[in-house]
C-alpha positions as CSV (number, residue, x, y, z in Angstrom):
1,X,8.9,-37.1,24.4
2,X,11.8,-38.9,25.9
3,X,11.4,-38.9,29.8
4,X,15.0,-37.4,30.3
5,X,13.8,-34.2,28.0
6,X,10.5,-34.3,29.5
7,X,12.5,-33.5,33.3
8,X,14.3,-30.8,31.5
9,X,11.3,-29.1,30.7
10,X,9.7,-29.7,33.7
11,X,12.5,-28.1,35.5
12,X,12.5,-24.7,33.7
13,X,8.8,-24.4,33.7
14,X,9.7,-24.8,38.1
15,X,12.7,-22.8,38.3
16,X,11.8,-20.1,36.1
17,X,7.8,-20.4,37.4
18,X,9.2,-20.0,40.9
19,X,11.7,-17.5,40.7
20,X,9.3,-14.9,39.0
21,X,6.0,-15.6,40.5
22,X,6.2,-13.4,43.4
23,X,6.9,-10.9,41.5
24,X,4.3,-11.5,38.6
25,X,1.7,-11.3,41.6
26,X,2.9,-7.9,42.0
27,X,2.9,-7.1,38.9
28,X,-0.6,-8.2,38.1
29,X,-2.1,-7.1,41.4
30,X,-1.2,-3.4,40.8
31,X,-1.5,-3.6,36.9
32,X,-5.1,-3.8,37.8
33,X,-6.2,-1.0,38.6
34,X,-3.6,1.0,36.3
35,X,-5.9,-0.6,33.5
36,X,-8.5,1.7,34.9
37,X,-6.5,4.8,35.6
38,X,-8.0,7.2,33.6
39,X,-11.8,6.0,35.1
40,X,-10.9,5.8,38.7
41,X,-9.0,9.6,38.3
42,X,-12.4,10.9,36.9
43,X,-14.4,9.1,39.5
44,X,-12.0,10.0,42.5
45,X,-12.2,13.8,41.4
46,X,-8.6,13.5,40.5
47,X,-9.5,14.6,36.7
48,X,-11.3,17.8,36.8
49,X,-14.8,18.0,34.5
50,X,-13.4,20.4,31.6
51,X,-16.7,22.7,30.0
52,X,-17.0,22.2,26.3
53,X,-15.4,25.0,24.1
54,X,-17.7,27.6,24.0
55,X,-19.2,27.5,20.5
56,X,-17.0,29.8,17.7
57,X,-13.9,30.2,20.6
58,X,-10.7,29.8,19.4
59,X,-8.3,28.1,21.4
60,X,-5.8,30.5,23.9
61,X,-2.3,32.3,22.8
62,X,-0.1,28.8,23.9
63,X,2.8,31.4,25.4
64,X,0.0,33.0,27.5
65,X,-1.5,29.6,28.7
66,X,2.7,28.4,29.5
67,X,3.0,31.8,31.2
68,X,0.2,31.5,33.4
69,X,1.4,27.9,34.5
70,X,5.0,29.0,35.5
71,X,2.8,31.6,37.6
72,X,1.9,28.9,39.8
73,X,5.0,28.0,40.6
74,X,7.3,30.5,40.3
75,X,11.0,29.9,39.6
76,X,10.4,26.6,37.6
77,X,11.1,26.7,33.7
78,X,8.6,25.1,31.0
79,X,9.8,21.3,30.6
80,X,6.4,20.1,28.3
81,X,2.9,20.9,26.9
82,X,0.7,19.0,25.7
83,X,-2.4,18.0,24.7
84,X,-5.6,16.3,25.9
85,X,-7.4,14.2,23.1
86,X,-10.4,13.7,25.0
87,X,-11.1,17.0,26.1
88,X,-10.4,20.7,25.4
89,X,-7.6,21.2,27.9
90,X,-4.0,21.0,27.8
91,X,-1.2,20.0,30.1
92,X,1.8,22.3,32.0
93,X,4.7,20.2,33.4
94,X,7.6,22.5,35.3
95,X,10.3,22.0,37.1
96,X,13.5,23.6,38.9
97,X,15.4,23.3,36.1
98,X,15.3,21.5,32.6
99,X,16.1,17.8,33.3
100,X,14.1,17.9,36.4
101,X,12.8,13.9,36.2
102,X,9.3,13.0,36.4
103,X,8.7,12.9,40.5
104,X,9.7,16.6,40.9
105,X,8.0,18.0,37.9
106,X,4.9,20.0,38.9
107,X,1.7,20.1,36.6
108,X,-0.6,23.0,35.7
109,X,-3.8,21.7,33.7
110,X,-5.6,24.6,31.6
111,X,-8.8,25.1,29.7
112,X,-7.6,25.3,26.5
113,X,-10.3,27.7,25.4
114,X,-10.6,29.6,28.2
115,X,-7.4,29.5,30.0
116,X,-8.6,28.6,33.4
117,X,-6.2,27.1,35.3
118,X,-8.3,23.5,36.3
119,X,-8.2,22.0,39.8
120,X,-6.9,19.0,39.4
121,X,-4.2,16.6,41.9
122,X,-0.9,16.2,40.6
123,X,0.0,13.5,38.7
124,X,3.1,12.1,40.4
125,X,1.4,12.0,44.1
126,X,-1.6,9.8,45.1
127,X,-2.4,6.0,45.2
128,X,-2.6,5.9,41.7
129,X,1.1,7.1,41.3
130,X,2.3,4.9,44.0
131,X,1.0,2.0,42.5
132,X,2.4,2.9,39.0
133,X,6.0,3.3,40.5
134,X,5.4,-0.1,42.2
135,X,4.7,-1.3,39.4
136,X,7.1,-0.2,36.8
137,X,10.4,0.4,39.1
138,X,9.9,-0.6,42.5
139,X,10.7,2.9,43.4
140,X,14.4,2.5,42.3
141,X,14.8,3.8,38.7
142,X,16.2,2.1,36.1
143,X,17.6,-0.7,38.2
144,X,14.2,-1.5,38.8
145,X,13.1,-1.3,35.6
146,X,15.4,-3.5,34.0
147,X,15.0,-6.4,37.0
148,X,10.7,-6.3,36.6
149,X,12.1,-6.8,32.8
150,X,14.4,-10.2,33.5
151,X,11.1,-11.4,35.2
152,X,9.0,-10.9,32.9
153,X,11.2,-12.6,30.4
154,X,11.4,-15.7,32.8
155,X,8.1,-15.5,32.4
156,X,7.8,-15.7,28.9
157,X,9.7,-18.8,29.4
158,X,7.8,-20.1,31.6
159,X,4.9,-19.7,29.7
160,X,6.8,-21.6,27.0
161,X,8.3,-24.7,28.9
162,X,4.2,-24.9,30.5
163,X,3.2,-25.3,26.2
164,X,5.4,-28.2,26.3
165,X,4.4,-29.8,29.0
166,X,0.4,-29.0,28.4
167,X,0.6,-31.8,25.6
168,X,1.8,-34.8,28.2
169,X,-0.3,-33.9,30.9
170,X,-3.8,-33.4,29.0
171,X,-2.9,-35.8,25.9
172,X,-6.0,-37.8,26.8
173,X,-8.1,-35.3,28.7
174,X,-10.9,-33.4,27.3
175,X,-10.0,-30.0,26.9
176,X,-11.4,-27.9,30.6
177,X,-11.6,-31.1,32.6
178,X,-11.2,-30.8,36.3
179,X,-10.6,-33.7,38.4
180,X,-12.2,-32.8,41.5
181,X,-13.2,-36.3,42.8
182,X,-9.7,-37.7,43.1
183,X,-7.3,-35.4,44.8
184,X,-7.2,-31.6,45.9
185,X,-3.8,-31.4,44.8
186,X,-4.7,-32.9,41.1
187,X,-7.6,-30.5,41.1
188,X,-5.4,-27.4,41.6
189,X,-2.9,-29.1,38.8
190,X,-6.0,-29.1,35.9
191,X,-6.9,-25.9,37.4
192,X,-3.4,-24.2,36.8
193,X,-2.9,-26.1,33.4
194,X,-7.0,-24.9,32.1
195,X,-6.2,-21.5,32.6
196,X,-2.4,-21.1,32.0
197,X,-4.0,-21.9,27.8
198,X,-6.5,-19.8,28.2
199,X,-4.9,-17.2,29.0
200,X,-1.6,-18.0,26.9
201,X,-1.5,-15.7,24.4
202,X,-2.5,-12.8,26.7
203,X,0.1,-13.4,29.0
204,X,2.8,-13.9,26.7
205,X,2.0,-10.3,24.8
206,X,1.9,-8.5,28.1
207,X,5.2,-10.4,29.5
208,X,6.7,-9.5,26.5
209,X,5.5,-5.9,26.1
210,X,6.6,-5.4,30.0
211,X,9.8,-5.8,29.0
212,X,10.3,-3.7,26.2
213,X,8.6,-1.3,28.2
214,X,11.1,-1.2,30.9
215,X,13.8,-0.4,28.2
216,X,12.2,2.7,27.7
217,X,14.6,5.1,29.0
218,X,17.7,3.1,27.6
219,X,15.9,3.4,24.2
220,X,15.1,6.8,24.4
221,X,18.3,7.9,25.4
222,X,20.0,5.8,22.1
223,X,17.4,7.4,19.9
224,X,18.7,11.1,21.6
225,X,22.1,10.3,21.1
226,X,22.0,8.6,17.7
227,X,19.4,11.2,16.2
228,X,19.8,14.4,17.8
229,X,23.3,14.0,18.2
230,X,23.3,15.1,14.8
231,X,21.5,18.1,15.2
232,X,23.2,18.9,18.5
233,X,27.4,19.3,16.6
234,X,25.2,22.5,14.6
235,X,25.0,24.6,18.2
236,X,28.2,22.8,19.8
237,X,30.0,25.5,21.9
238,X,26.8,27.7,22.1
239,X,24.5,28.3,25.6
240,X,20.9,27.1,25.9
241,X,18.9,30.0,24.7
242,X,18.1,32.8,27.1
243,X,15.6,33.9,25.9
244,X,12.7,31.3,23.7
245,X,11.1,32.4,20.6
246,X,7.2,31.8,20.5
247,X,5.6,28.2,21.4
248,X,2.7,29.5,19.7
249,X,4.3,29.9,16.8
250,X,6.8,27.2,16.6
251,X,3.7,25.0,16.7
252,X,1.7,26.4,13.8
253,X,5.3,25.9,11.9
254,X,5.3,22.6,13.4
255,X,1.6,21.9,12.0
256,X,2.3,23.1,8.8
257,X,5.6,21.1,8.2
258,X,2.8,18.2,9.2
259,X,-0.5,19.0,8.0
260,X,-1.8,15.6,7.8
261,X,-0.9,15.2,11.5
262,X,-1.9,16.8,14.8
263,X,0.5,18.1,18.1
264,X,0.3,15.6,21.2
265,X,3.1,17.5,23.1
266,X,6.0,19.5,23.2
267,X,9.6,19.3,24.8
268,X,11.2,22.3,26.1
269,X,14.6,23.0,25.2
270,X,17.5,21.0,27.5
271,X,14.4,17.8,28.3
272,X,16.5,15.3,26.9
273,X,13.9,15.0,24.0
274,X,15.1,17.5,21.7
275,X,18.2,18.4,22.3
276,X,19.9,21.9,23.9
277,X,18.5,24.3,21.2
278,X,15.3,22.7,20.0
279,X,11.3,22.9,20.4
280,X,10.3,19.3,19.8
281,X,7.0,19.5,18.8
282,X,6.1,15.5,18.4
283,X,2.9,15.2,16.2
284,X,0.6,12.0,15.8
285,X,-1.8,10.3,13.7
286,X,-5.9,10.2,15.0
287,X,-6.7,6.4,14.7
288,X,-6.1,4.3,17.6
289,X,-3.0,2.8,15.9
290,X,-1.1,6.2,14.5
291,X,-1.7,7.8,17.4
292,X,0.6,6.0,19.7
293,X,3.2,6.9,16.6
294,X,4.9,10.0,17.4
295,X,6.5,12.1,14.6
296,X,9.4,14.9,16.4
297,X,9.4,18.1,14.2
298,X,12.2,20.1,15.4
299,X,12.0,24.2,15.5
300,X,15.0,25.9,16.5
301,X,13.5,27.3,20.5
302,X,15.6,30.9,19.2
303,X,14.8,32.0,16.0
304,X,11.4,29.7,15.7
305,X,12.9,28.2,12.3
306,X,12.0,24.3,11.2
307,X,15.4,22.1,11.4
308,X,14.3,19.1,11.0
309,X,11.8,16.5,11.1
310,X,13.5,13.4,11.7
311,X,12.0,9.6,11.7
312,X,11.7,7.7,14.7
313,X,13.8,4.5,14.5
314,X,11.7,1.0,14.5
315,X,13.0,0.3,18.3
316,X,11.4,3.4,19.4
317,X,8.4,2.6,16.8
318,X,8.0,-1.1,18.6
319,X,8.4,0.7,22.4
320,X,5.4,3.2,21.6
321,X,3.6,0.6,19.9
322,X,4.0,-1.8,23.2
323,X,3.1,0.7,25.7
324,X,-0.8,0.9,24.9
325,X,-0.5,-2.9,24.2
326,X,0.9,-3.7,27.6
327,X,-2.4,-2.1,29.7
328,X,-4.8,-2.6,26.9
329,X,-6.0,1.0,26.7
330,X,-6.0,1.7,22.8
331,X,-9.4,-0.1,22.7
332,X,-11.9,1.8,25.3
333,X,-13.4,0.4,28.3
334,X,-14.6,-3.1,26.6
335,X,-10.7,-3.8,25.9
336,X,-9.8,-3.1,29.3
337,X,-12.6,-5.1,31.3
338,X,-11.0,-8.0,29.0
339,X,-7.6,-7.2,30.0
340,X,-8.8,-7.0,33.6
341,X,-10.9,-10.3,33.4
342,X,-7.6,-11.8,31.9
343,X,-5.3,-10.2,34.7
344,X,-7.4,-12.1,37.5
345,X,-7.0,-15.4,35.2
346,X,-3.6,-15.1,35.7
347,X,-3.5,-14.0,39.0
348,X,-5.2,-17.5,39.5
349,X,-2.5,-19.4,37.7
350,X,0.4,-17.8,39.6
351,X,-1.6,-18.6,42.6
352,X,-2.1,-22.2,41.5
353,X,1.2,-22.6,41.2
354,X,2.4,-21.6,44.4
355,X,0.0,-24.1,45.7
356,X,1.0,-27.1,43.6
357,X,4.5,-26.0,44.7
358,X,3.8,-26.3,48.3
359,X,2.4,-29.7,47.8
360,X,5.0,-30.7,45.7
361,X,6.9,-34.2,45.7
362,X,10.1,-34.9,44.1
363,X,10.7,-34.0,40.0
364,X,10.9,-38.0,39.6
365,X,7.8,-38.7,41.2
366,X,5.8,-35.9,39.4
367,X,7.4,-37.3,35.8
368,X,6.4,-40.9,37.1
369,X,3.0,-39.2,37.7
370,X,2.6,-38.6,34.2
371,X,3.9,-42.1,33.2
372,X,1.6,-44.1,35.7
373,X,-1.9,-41.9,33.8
374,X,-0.9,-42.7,30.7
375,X,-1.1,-39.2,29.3
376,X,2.5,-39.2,27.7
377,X,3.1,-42.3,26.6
378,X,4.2,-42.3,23.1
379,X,6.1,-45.1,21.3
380,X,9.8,-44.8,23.1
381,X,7.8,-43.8,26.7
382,X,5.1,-46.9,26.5
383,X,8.9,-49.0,25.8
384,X,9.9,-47.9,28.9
385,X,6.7,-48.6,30.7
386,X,6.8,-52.2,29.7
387,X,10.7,-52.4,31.1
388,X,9.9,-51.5,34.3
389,X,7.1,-53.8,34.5
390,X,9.1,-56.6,33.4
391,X,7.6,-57.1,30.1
392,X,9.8,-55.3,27.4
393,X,10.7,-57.3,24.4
């Protein structure tokens, strides 16, 4: 590598490095315990233990379980329902009115047999919550969102630019060495350059899968307007529906239209996820890869009459896909002690690099440090070696 593209490199791997790390710290530090959200909920008390279906029960009328939700809080309208596939209970969410977003929305979690109303904390209050807004939109929406997403891009290229350079710096190293008996500063520099490969690939999917995932609602909103636009010119000029046919029964029609596939929720008319006029009943597959696939089945919320069933584009296809990828909870607990043992490699790394940053000397003197070990010295580099030593040809 010629030494004037070798400084380029070195640059972007600094400039990018250092612009994101701060928040890449944040990022891992609270994606952490997210990893573990479901466990630490059950352990905290914040999931309620739901009693088995007692045996030959049949699961409760869906409209009575809705109703007795919107008796908790009265004067909010049904925004979802939904399922839980772990456990024989089902979800509630309300709100004042139909686009109520996430932070207002209340929750009502039922036995799904039984129709007991579970006690169970809110989902959008608690540590838990804060740390998930930290972590996904530093409390400011979308423009937080899309900002976590241009540093987790940086780091992608980060990651890339520290590739290149991996190959000078270790060429004649054995791989995991750590030069502890010559400098502090070059031990922190084999440290950072061990595990930034080891944890490589890892950190490149998640950085990646972060941010797609903070496109979520700009996706999700082309997909409404693309897709259900369609749908939505049939009932132009006509009010939201008064008064809702059955939910009950718009998802048996729903399950029959799909009988190879089961319900994992259900958007109430005026959501944003199905339109004005529509139940959107979104089914799913039961293997750990179909069920992150959602399939919309559309029943008209008045009349209770299928409309459509239209396929979900390959952008929204790649965002669900990315989601479970992202915190490594498709796989059960082993996956996610690997993603966590992974996530405090990294930490490591980012930390590394602050430090080497710290101690840093000029870029010319760390690309002379290269030159004087020897580690990057191919043909056109050992040429310039000799020149400055006075004994080129």
């Amino acid at each position: 590598m010629q030494r004037s593209t070798l400084k380029v490199w070195f640059l972007v791997h600094k400039w990018t490095g250092l612009v994101c790390t701060v928040f890449l710290l944040m990022l891992c530090l609270t994606g952490l315990p997210l990893v573990f959200w479901e466990e630490i909920s059950h352990l905290t008390g914040a999931d309620a233990d739901v009693a088995p279906a007692p045996a030959g029960a049949q699961p409760a009328n869906i409209d009575a379980l809705v109703n007795k939700a919107l008796a908790e809080y009265p004067g909010d309208v049904p925004l979802f329902f939904g399922w839980d596939d772990h456990s024989p209970s089902v979800y509630v969410n309300t709100g004042a009115r139909p686009d109520t977003p996430p932070p207002e929305m209340h929750t009502a979690v039922l036995h799904q047999y039984t129709g007991e109303l579970l006690p169970v904390a809110q989902f959008n209050e608690g540590v838990m919550y804060f740390l998930y807004r930290l972590h996904t939109d530093i409390f400011v929406g979308l423009p937080g969102m899309l900002f976590l997403g241009a540093m987790a891009l940086l780091f992608a290229v980060a990651i890339v630019s520290g590739v290149v350079l991996y190959g000078p710096f270790m060429r004649k190293l054995s791989f995991g060495t750590l030069r502890t008996g010559r400098s502090r500063r070059l031990a922190w520099l084999d440290l950072h350059n061990v595990l930034g490969i080891v944890t490589l690939g890892w950190a490149f999917v998640v950085g990646i899968t972060g941010a797609i995932n903070t496109l979520a609602g700009p996706l999700e909103q082309a997909w409404q307007s693309d897709q259900l636009g369609d749908f939505a010119k049939q009932y132009e000029g006509r009010p939201r529906p008064a008064r809702l046919a059955s939910l009950d029964a718009a998802i048996a029609t729903a399950r029959a239209a799909e009988p190879e596939m089961k319900p994992a929720f259900v958007s109430f008319p005026g959501t944003g996820y199905s339109g004005d006029h529509h139940y959107g009943v979104f089914m799913h597959g039961d293997t750990p890869l179909t069920e992150r696939l959602y399939r919309p089945v559309l029943i008209d919320a008045e009349t209770g009459v299928l409309t459509a069933q239209p396929q979900l584009p390959g952008y929204m296809a790649t965002l669900l896909l990315s989601q479970p990828l992202h915190f490594g909870d498709y796989g059960g607990l082993p996956l996610k002690v690997l993603w966590a043992l992974l996530d405090l490699l990294t930490i490591i790394v980012l930390v590394s690099g602050l430090y080497l940053w710290f101690k840093r000397g000029s870029t010319e003197s760390r690309i002379a440090e290269i030159e004087r070990s020897g580690l990057a010295e191919g043909p056109a580099q050992a040429r310039l070696t000799q020149a400055r030593a006075g004994s080129a040809p």
